[in-house]
Every structure is written in structure tokens, then in C-alpha cells.
N, C-alpha and C positions, 0 to 999 in steps of 0.2 A: 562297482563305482557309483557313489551317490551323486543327486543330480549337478549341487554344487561343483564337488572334482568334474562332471563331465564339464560344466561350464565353463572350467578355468581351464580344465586341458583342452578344451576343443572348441572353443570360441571363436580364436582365430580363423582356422578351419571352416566353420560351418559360416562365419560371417561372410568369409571371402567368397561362397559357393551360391551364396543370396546374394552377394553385389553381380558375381557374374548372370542368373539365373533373373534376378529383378531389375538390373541398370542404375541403381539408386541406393549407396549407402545409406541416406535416411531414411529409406523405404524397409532397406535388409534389416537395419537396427532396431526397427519401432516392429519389424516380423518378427524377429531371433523373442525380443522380451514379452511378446506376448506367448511365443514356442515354448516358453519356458515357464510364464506363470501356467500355461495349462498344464505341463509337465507335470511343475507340482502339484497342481490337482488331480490329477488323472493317476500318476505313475503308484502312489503308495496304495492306492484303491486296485486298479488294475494289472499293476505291474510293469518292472523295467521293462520297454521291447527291445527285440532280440537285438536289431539295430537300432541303440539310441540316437546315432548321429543324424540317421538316414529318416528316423523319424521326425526328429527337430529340424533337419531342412525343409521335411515336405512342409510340416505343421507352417513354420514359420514362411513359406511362399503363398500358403493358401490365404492364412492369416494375415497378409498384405495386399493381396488381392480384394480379397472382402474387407479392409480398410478407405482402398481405391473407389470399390464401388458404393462405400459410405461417402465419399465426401462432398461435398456440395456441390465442388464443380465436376461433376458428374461429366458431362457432355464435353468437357475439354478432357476427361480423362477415356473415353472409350476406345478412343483407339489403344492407348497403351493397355487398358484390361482386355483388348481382344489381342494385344502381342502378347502377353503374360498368361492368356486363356490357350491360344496355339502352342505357344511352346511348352504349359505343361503335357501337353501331348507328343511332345517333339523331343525337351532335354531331359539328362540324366540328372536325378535331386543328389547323384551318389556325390562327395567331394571330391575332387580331383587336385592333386599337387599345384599346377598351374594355376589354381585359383590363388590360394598363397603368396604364390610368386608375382599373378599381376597385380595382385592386394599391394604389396611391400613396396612395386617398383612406382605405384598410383599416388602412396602414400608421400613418397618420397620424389616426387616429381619436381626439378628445381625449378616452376613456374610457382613452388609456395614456399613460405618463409621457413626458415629452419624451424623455429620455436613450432610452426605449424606442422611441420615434417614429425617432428618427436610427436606431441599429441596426438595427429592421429595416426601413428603407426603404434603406439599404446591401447590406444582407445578399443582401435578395429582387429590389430592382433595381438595385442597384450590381453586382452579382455578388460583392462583398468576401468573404474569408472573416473568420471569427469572429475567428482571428490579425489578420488585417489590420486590420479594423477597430478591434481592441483597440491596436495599437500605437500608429494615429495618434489615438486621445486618449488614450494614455497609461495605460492601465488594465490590469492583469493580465485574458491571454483567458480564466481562469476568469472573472473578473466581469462582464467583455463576455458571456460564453457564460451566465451566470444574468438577464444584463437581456435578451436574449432569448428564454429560455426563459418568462418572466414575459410577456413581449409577445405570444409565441405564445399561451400559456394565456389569457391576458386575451382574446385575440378567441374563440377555444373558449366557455371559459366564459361570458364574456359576450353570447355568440353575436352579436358584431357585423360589419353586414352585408356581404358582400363585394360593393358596388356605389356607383356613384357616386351623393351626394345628389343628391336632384330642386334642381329649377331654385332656391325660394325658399331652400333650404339650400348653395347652393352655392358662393356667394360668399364667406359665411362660413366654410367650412371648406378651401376654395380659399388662403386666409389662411394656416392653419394650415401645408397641406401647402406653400407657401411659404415661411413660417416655416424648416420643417425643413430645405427646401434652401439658404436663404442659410445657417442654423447649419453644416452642413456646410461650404459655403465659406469663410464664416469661420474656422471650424477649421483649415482649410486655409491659408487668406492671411493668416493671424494667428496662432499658432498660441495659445492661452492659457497653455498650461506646455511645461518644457521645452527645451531645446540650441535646436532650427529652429525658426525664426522662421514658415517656409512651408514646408508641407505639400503638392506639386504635385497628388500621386496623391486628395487630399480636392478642391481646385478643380476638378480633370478630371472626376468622378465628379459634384458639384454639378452641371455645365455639361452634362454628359449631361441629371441630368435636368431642366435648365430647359428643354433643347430639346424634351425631352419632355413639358414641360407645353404650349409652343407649337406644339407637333404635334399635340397631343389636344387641345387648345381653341382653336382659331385667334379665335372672336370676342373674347374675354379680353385688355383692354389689359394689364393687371397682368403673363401670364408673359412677356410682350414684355420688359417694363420692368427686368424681375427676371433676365431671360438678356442684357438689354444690359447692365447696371452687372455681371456678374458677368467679362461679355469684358470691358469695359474696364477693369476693374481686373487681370484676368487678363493685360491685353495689356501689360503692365510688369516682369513676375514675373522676369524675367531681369535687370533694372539696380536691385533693390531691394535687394541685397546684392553686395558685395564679393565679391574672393576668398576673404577670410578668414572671409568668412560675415557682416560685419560689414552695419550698416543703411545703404544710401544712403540719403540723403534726396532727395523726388519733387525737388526744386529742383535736387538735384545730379547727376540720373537722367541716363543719355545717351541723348536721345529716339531717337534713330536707332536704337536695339537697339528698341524698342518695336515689336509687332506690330500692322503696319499694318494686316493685313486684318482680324485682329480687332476694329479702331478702328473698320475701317469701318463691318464689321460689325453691330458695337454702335451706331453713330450713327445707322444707317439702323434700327434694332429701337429707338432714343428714337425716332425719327420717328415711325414706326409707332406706338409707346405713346403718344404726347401726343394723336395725331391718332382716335386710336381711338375709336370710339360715340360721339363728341362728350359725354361725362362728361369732368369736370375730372380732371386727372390723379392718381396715387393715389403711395403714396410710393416706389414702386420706379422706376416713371418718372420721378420727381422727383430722387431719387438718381443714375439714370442718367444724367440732364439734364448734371448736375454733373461727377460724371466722365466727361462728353463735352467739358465744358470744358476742364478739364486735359488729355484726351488729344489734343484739336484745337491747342493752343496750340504754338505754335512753338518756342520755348524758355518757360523758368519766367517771364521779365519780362515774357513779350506774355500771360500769361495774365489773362484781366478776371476778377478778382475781384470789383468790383461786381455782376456778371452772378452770379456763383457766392454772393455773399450775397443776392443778391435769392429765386435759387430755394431757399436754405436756408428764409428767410423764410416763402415759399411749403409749405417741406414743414413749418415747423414747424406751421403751423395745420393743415394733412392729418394728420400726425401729429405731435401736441405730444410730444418728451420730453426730458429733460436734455442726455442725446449730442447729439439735434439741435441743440438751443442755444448746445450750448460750441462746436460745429462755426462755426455761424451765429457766433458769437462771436469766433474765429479767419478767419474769411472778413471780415469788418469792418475787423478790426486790418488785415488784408493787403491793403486796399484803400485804404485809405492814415492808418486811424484807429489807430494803435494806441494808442492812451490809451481812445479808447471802446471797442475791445473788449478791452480790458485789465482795463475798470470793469465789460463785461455777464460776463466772468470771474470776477470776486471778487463782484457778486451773487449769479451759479450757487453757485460757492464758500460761501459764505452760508449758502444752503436748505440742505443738508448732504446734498442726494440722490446726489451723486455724492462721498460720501467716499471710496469706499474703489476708485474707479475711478484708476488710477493715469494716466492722459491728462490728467483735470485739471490736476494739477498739474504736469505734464512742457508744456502748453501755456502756464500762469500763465508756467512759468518762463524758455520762449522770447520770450514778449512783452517781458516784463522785462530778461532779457540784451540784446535789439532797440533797448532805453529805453537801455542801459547800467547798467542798475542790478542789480549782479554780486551784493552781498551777497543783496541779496532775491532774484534769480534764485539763486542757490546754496541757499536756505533752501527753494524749492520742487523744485530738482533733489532734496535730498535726501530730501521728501517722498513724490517718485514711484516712489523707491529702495526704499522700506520697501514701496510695494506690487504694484511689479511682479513678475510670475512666470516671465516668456518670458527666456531668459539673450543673445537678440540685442538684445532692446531695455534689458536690465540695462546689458549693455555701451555701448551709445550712452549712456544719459542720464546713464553714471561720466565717460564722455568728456566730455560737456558743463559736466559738474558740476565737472570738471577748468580746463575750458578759462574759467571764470569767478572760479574761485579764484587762479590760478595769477600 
């Protein structure tokens, strides 16, 4: 493995093992890149060691250490270089799993803002740089590089803890750092603004760390649940757009490009989530349930949609909210009602929760085209036109809006 691949697979890892080992994300970081430019000097002349990880930790603590002792304020730093002097005599440089873990639950601490949440759990265990991460949402990397710098400060200052909550705290914030990694993916298989529709390099990075949430909590139905809907939606990513970049629709998908083993995957990780601690399922399981349906189905018309509105049913009482609804709503129609959910549509429609969600109206308007009823499906193509932002799904719902006027 070249030094690059070890950086990208083990980034995570070795950073987490320097925040715990140095006290100091900006400490561990400004270590980890100098570990790494010596590497490349050093490694093609002397060769890989036997342990690269174990080497780039050590490298990279020393290499902060003798930072520490450069810098000017010298005298306000001694005591810290004599903690950091004692304990390399004291701790192991080897990584330990719980370092990971108190990485992701630090990262994700609800005393910092969402947008800061996603940065720096990219940053620190994505391995992204500051560029990177700023391009895939779209943001100039000054701005990326200030919601960082706020994220960092915010655990400094606030001095929060770098460790995983105890047991009664942990469910709940288990949530959270969930949260962050489905936003991620979604970012990625959706994108919100912008030319591409999908983002590969944001799903792959998501997927890493769902594995890693199921690798550091094995009892936990939930990261099961949240890494199988993330393969099976991932296991499509190649027949969801055309040549032209344009959107196929799942109906019109060629299942055979479909990545089987990811299906598999993913079906055997529902299992596992449904079946887990005998607690009722939770909604990432539930969601997985669903896109094991779709992905198990043999072509678009053997798919049971009854099956797929029943478990929406299911997630909406686990988790009530709009999206589920209009979902469950669109799973009804396709099961062979499309007048009742055409009607549980325009009572969503109604409550006014989902105005300015531009799905609504692009699903009103498929039901409708389905009825034959072109002017009114054209009146809400033209509705989800005003609020779309993504330019591959502008392009489909101009086509549709076409293909009913026309």
C-alpha cells in the first residue's frame, strides 16, 4: 500500500490517536502533515515500515512536540511539553478503536452547528481537505475553512469532552452523529445545488463511516440499519443517470448494472437491524427494509408496493414527518390506488409544511399525468420548477412538463 492509500485509509484512525495522545486537533493535524511529508522523504529511500500506522503516530507526536517547544510562547507552553514528554513514556502510540469513536461523538457534539458537525467529521475522519470538502457543497474554501476554524474553537473553548457519552447519554447522541452521516450521503446522492445531481466522493466517504459506526458498536441496531439503506441506495449510482448526465428514473434503471454484492450486502445488514435486541425497529432500518425492496425486485413491475407502503406506514409512526408521508403517499398510488394517494397528497399539500420542498409538487404532478390529467399535471410541473435547485432534476421535471403540454 502506497503512502497516499495509507493516508486515505487511515487518516481517520491515526488522527483520532493524536487528538487523544496530544489533547489538540490543531496540534494532531499540523503533526499527522508533517508525519507524512517525512514519510515521503524517507519511505522510497529507506523503505515502507513494517508498521506504517504505528510509525506515523509516533512520527507525528514527536513532531508536535518539537513544534511546541519552537514556539515563542515557550514558557506558557512547558508544562504542556512536559504532559506530552511524560506520557510518551506512559501511553501506547498503537490506535485503539475508541479513539474513532471519541473522534465522531466530539465531532458531532450538539454544542456546534450542524454545517460544523459535517466539516469537521470529514475533515478529521473523512481525511477531506478543506478544498475538497468546500467544493462538494459548493461553498468558497474560505468559508469552509471559517466553519472550521469555529468548530475547532467551539470544542477549545467550550472545552468539550473528547469521549464517548456513558451508556444513558448515548443513544441520544448516537442520533445525532447519524444524523451527520446520512447529511453527508445525501449530499452526495442528491446533491441540493448545482450541475451533478451525485456526488460519488460524499457517498463513499458517508459509507466509510457507517462502517465505522458498525465496527465500534456492534450491539447497536440503528448503525446496521443506517449502513444497509446507505449500500442499497449506493448500489444503483451508476444507472441513475444517462450519458448526458440526464436522471433515469428507478422504473427505467437497467437492474443488471446494479451492484449486486452491495444488495447483498445491504440485505443481510436489514436482517441483522430488524432482528437486533428484539426492540422494534428504529427508522434507519425501516428505510433500509424499503430499499431492499426495490433493490430485490426483479424488474420495476414485480416490485410489491403494498409491502413498501405498509413499512412506510410503519416508519411514519417511528418517525412522523412530512417527507415520510408524501413518500407513504406515492407508495399507495403505486400500489394500485392512485386517486387515494393522489387525495393523502393534496392533504399534505394542504398543511403547508412541505411548501417550499420541491418533491411535493414534482410527485402531485406524476400522479396526475398517470390520471391523464395534463393541464393540472402541467400546473404542478411548473410549481416544482420555481423550487428546484439541482440543474439534473431542473432538466427532467422541463422534460415532463414538456411531455404533457405538448
Amino acid at each position: 500500500m502506497g503512502i497516499e492509500e495509507i493516508f486515505r485509509a487511515e487518516h481517520g484512525r491515526i488522527l483520532a490517536t493524536l487528538i487523544r495522545l496530544l489533547g489538540d486537533i490543531d496540534v494532531a493535524e499540523e503533526g499527522l502533515q508533517e508525519a507524512f511529508a517525512t514519510a515521503l522523504e524517507q519511505w522510497p529511500v529507506a523503505g515502507t515500515p513494517a508498521n506504517p500506522v504505528a510509525w506515523l503516530v509516533s512520527t507525528a507526536r514527536h513532531k508536535a512536540i518539537d513544534r511546541l517547544r519552537r514556539q515563542v510562547r515557550l514558557a506558557q507552553k512547558q508544562e504542556e511539553i512536559a504532559r506530552h514528554l511524560e506520557l510518551s513514556a506512559m501511553e501506547d502510540d498503537a490506535p485503539m478503536p475508541e479513539d474513532r469513536l471519541r473522534l465522531i461523538f466530539t465531532c458531532c457534539h450538539p454544542a456546534l452547528a450542524t454545517e460544523g458537525q459535517v466539516a469537521l467529521t470529514l475533515r478529521t475522519l473523512g481525511g477531506l481537505t478543506t478544498e475538497e470538502i468546500a467544493h462538494a457543497f459548493l461553498v468558497p474554501a474560505p468559508t469552509m475553512a471559517q466553519r472550521l476554524v469555529r468548530a475547532k474553537a467551539k470544542i477549545r473553548d467550550a472545552r468539550i469532552p473528547y469521549q464517548v457519552p456513558l451508556d444513558d447519554a448515548l443513544t441520544e447522541r448516537l442520533e445525532a452523529v447519524m444524523v451527520v452521516v446520512y447529511l453527508v450521503f445525501n449530499e452526495g446522492y442528491a446533491a441540493s445545488f448545482g450541475a451533478r445531481l451525485v456526488r460519488h466522493e460524499l457517498c463513499e466517504q458517508a459509507i466509510r463511516l457507517g462502517r465505522m459506526l458498525v465496527e465500534l458498536l456492534p450491539p447497536h441496531a440503528e448503525p446496521k440499519g443506517l449502513l444497509a439503506l446507505m449500500l442499497l441506495h449506493d448500489s444503483r449510482r451508476e444507472t441513475r443517470l444517462d450519458g448526458a448526465g440526464d436522471i433515469v428514473l428507478l422504473e427505467d434503471q437497467d437492474r443488471t448494472r446494479w451492484d449486486r454484492l452491495q444488495i447483498d450486502e445491504g440485505a443481510a445488514l436489514v436482517e441483522a437491524a430488524l432482528l437486533a435486541g428484539g426492540q422494534p425497529p428504529g427508522q434507519y432500518a425501516l428505510q433500509a427494509a424499503i430499499a431492499a425492496v426495490h433493490a430485490q425486485a426483479p424488474t420495476a413491475a414485480a416490485t410489491d408496493w403494498r409491502q413498501i407502503a405498509a413499512l412506510y406506514g410503519m416508519l411514519a409512526r417511528v418517525h412522523p414527518t412530512p417527507v415520510i408521508e408524501l413518500n407513504r403517499a406515492v407508495a399507495v398510488a403505486m400500489s394500485g390506488g392512485i386517486e387515494r394517494g393522489l387525495a393523502l397528497v393534496d392533504a399534505l399539500d394542504h398543511r403547508g409544511e412541505l411548501a417550499e420542498y420541491h418533491l411535493l409538487p414534482a410527485a402531485r404532478a406524476e400522479l396526475l399525468r398517470r390520471l391523464g390529467r395534463h393541464a393540472e399535471a402541467a400546473e404542478s410541473y411548473r410549481r416544482a420548477l420555481v423550487l428546484v435547485s439541482n440543474e439534473a432534476e431542473r432538466r427532467h421535471l422541463g422534460k415532463r412538463l414538456r411531455e404533457v403540454v405538448s
